[in-house]
C-alpha positions as CSV (number, residue, x, y, z in Angstrom):
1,X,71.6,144.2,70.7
2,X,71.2,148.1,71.0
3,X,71.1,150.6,68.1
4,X,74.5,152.3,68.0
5,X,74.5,155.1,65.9
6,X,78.4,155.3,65.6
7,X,81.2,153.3,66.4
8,X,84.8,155.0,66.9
9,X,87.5,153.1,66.2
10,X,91.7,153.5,66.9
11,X,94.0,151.9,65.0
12,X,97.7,151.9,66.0
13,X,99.2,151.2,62.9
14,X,102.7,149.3,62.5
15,X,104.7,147.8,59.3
16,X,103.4,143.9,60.2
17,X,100.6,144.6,62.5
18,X,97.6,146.8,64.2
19,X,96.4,147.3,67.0
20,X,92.5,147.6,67.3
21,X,90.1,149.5,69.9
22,X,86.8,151.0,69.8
23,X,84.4,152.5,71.8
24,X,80.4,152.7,71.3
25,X,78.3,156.4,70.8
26,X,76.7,155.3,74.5
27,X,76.8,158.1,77.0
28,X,79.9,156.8,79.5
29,X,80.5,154.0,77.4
30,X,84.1,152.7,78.0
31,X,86.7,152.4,75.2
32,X,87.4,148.3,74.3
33,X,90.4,146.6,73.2
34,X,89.6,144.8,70.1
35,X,93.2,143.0,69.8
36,X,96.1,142.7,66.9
37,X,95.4,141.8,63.5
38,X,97.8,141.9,60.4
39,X,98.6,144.9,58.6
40,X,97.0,143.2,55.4
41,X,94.3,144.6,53.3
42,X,92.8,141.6,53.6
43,X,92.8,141.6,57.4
44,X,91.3,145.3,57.4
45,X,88.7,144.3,55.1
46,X,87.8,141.3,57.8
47,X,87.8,143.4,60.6
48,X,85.1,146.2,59.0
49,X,83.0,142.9,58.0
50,X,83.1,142.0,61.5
51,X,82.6,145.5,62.4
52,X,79.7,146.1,59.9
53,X,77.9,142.3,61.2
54,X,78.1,143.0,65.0
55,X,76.9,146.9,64.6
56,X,74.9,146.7,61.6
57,X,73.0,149.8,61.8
58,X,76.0,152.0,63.0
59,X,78.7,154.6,61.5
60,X,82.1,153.2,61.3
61,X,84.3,156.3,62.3
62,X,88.1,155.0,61.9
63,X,91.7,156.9,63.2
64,X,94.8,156.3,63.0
65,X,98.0,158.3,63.5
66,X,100.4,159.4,60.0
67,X,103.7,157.9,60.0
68,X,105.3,155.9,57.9
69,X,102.6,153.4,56.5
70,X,101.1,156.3,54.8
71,X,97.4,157.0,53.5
72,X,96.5,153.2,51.7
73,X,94.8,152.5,54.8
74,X,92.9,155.9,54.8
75,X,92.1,155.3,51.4
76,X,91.0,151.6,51.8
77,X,88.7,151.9,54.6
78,X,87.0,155.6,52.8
79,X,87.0,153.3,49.7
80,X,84.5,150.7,51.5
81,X,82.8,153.5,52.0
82,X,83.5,154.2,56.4
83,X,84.5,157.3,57.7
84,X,88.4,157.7,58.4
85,X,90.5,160.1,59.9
86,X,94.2,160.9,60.0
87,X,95.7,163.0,63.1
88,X,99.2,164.1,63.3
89,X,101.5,162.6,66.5
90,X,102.2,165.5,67.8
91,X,98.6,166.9,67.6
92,X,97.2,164.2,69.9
93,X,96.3,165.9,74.0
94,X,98.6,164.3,76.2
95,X,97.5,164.3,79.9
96,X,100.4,165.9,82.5
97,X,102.7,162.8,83.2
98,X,101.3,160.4,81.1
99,X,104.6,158.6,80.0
100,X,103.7,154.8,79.8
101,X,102.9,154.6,75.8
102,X,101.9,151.4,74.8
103,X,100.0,149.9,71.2
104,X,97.4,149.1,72.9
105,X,96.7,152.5,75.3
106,X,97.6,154.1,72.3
107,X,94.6,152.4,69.9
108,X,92.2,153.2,73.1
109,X,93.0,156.9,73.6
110,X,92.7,157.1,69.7
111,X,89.5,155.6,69.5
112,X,88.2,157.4,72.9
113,X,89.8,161.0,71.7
114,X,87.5,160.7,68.4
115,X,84.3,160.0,70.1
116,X,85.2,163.0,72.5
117,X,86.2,165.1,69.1
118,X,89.4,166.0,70.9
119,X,91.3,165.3,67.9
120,X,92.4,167.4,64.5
121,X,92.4,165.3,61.6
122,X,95.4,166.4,59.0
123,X,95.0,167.0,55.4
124,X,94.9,163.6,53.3
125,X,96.7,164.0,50.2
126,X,95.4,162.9,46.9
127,X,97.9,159.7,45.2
128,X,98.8,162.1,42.8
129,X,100.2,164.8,45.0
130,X,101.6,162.2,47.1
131,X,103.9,160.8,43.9
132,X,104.9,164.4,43.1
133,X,106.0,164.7,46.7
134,X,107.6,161.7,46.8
135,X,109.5,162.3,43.7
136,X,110.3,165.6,44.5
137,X,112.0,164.1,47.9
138,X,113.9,161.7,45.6
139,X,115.3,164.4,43.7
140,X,116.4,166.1,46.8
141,X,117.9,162.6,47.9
142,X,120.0,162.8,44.6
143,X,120.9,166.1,44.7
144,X,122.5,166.0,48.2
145,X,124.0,162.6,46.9
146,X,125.2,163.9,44.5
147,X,126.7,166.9,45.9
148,X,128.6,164.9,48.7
149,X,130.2,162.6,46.0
């Protein structure tokens, strides 16, 4: 086995499942579809294990796109102590007719964007901004609910 000094890796995150590719820090190394695994902590904790056992000497360097599962995965996978990074949909280079958008092209252009640096990771809130902003959208919510009554 060859020293890898990094490993980027694309998640395309969903509510029950994601979708796993990474590609090695070789020169023309081609991106690789890992597969699907649950959306569980525990399932994200196995996969850096497995991650960590068959690179051992490498930096894990993790993306995913925000949306609607939030920052606990961001915050799991910096917690173990790996590099993570969360890019905005609309920030991500799209290639002129590139229409066919599947999980699993999406997981290898995530993890094959990173390694090229083509992508801009967005700010990651701290959980106690994040409950302030999600309060204060809850009060809006009332407001306007309250105001159509």
């Amino acid at each position: 086995m060859t020293k890898h000094n990094i490993l980027f890796i694309g998640l395309d995150t969903h509510k029950e499942f994601i979708e796993v590719a990474y590609i090695e820090d070789n020169r023309g190394a081609q991106p690789i579809h890992f597969g699907r695994i649950s959306s569980a902590k525990v399932a994200i904790k196995k996969l850096i294990r497995q991650f960590e056992s068959k690179y051992p000497n490498a930096t894990l360097h993790f993306v995913y796109e925000a949306g609607p599962c939030g920052y606990w995965i961001y915050r799991l996978i910096t917690s173990l102590g790996h590099c993570c990074y969360v890019v905005a949909p609309s920030l991500i280079p799209k290639k002129p007719g590139e229409r066919v958008k599947t999980d699993k092209r999406d997981a290898l252009k995530l993890a094959k964007l990173l390694k090229s640096e083509d992508l801009t990771p967005i700010y990651v809130p701290e959980p106690e901004d994040e409950a302030i902003r999600d309060l204060s959208r809850a009060r809006e919510v009332a407001m306007k609910d309250l105001k159509d009554a």
